[in-house]
C-alpha positions as CSV (number, residue, x, y, z in Angstrom):
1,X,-13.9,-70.8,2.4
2,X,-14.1,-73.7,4.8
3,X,-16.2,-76.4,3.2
4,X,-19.7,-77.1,5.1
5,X,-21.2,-79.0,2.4
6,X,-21.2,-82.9,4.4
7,X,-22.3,-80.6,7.9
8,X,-25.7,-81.2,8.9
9,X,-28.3,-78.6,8.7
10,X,-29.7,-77.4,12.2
11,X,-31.1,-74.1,14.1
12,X,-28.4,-71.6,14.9
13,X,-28.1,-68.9,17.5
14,X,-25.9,-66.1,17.7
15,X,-26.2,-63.1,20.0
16,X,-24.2,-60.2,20.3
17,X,-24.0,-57.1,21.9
18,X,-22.4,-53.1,22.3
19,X,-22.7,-49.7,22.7
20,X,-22.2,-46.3,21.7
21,X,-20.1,-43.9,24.5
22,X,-21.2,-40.4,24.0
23,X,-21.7,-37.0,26.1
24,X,-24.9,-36.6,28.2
25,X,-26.3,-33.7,26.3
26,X,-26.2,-35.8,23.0
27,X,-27.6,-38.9,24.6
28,X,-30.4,-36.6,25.7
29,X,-31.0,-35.8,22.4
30,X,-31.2,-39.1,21.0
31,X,-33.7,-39.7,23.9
32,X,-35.9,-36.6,23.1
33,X,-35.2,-37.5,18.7
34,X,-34.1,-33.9,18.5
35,X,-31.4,-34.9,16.0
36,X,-31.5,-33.3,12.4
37,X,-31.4,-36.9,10.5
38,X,-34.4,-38.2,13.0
39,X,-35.1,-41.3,14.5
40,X,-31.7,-42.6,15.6
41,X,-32.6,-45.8,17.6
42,X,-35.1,-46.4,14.9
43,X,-32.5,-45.8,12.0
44,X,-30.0,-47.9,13.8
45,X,-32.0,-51.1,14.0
46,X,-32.9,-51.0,10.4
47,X,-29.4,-51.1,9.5
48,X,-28.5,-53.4,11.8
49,X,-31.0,-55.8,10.1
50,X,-29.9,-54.7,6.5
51,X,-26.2,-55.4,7.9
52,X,-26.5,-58.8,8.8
53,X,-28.4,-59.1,5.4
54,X,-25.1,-58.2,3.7
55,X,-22.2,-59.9,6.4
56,X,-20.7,-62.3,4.0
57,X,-20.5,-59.4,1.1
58,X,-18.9,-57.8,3.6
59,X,-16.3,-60.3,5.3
60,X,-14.6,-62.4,3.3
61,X,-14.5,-66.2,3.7
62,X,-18.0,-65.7,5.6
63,X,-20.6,-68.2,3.8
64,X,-24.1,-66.6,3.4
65,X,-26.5,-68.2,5.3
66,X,-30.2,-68.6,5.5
67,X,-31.4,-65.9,8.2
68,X,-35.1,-66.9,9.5
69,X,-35.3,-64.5,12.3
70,X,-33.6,-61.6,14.2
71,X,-34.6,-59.6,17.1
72,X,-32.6,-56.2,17.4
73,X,-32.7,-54.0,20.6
74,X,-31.0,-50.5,21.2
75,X,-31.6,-49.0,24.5
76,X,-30.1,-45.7,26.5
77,X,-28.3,-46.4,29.3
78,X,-28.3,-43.0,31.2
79,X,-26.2,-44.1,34.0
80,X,-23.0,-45.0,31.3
81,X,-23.9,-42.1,28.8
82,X,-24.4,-45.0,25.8
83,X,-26.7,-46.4,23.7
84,X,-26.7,-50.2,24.0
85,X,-27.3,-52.7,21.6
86,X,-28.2,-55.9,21.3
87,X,-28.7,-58.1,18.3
88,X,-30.2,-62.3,18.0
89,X,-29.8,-63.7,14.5
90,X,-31.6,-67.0,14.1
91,X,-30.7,-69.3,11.3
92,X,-31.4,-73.2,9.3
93,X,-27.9,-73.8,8.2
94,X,-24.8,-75.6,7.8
95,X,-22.6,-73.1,9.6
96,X,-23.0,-70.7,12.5
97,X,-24.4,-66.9,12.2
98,X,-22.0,-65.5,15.1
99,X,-20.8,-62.9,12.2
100,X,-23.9,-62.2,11.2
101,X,-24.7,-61.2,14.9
102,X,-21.7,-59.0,15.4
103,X,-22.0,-57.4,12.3
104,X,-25.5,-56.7,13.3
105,X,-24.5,-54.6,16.2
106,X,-21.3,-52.8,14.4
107,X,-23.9,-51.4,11.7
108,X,-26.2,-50.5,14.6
109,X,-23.2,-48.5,16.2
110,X,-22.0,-46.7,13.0
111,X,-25.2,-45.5,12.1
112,X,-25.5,-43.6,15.5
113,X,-22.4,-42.4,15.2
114,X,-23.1,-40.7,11.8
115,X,-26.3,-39.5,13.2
116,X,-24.7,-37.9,16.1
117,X,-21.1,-37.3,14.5
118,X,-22.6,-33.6,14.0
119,X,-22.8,-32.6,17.9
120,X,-20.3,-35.2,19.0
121,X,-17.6,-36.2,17.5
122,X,-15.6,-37.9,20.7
123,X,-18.2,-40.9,20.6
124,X,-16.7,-44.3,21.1
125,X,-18.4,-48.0,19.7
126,X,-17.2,-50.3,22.4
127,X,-18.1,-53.7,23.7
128,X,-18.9,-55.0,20.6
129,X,-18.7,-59.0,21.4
130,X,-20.0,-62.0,20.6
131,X,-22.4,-63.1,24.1
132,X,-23.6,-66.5,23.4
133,X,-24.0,-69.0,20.1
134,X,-26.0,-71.9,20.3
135,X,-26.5,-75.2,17.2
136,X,-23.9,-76.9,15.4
137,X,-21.6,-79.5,16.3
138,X,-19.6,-77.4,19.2
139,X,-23.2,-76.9,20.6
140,X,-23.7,-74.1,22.8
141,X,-21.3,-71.3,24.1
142,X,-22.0,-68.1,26.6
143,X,-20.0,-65.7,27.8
144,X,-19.2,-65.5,31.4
């Protein structure tokens, strides 16, 4: 692990963002929470939350950090046939919570697939990225 220790504590921002591809029909479902195992969008935020609870059991090398706040957001985009996510962390730390972001949305996206792996099976997790980070010494970065 990279040693933070001498690195000042500060606020840190990461947010990230993706989706989930699927057919119409199952989107429609996930709007109308016809699914067998329930509340998808409502599933998928809570383990987006426990995810970025668990990132640095989960990579290795990643230091845990002190999480103070996280704002999740899934939403259906008709128009693309996905469910979008979007996920803040907000931390007091030495180091960064960009992982803790994109693991955020990842766990969103897996748990609507295997809430909707049933009906669909040809559903795709893409545009999971990193959109801005903001705190620390290299300050503040966005995605253009």
């Amino acid at each position: 692990m990279v040693d933070v220790g001498e690195k000042p504590e500060s606020n840190r921002v990461a947010i990230a963002s993706g989706a989930v591809e699927m057919a119409p029909s199952t989107l429609a479902l996930v709007e109308k929470g016809k699914l067998g195992k329930g509340d998808v969008l409502g599933v998928a935020r809570l383990a987006a939350i426990q995810g970025l609870k668990r990132t640095s059991e989960l990579i290795p090398l990643c230091h845990p950090v002190r999480v103070v706040g996280t704002g999740i957001e899934l939403g259906l985009d008709h128009k693309r046939s996905r469910v979008t996510i979007r996920a803040e962390v907000r931390a007091f730390d030495r180091t960064g919570v960009e992982m803790e972001a994109l693991t955020a949305v990842t766990v969103a996206a897996l748990t609507v697939y295997d809430m909707c792996k049933a009906i669909d099976r040809g559903m795709r997790l893409v545009d999971i990225q990193l959109e801005e980070k903001r705190g620390g010494k290299s300050g503040t970065w966005k995605r253009q």
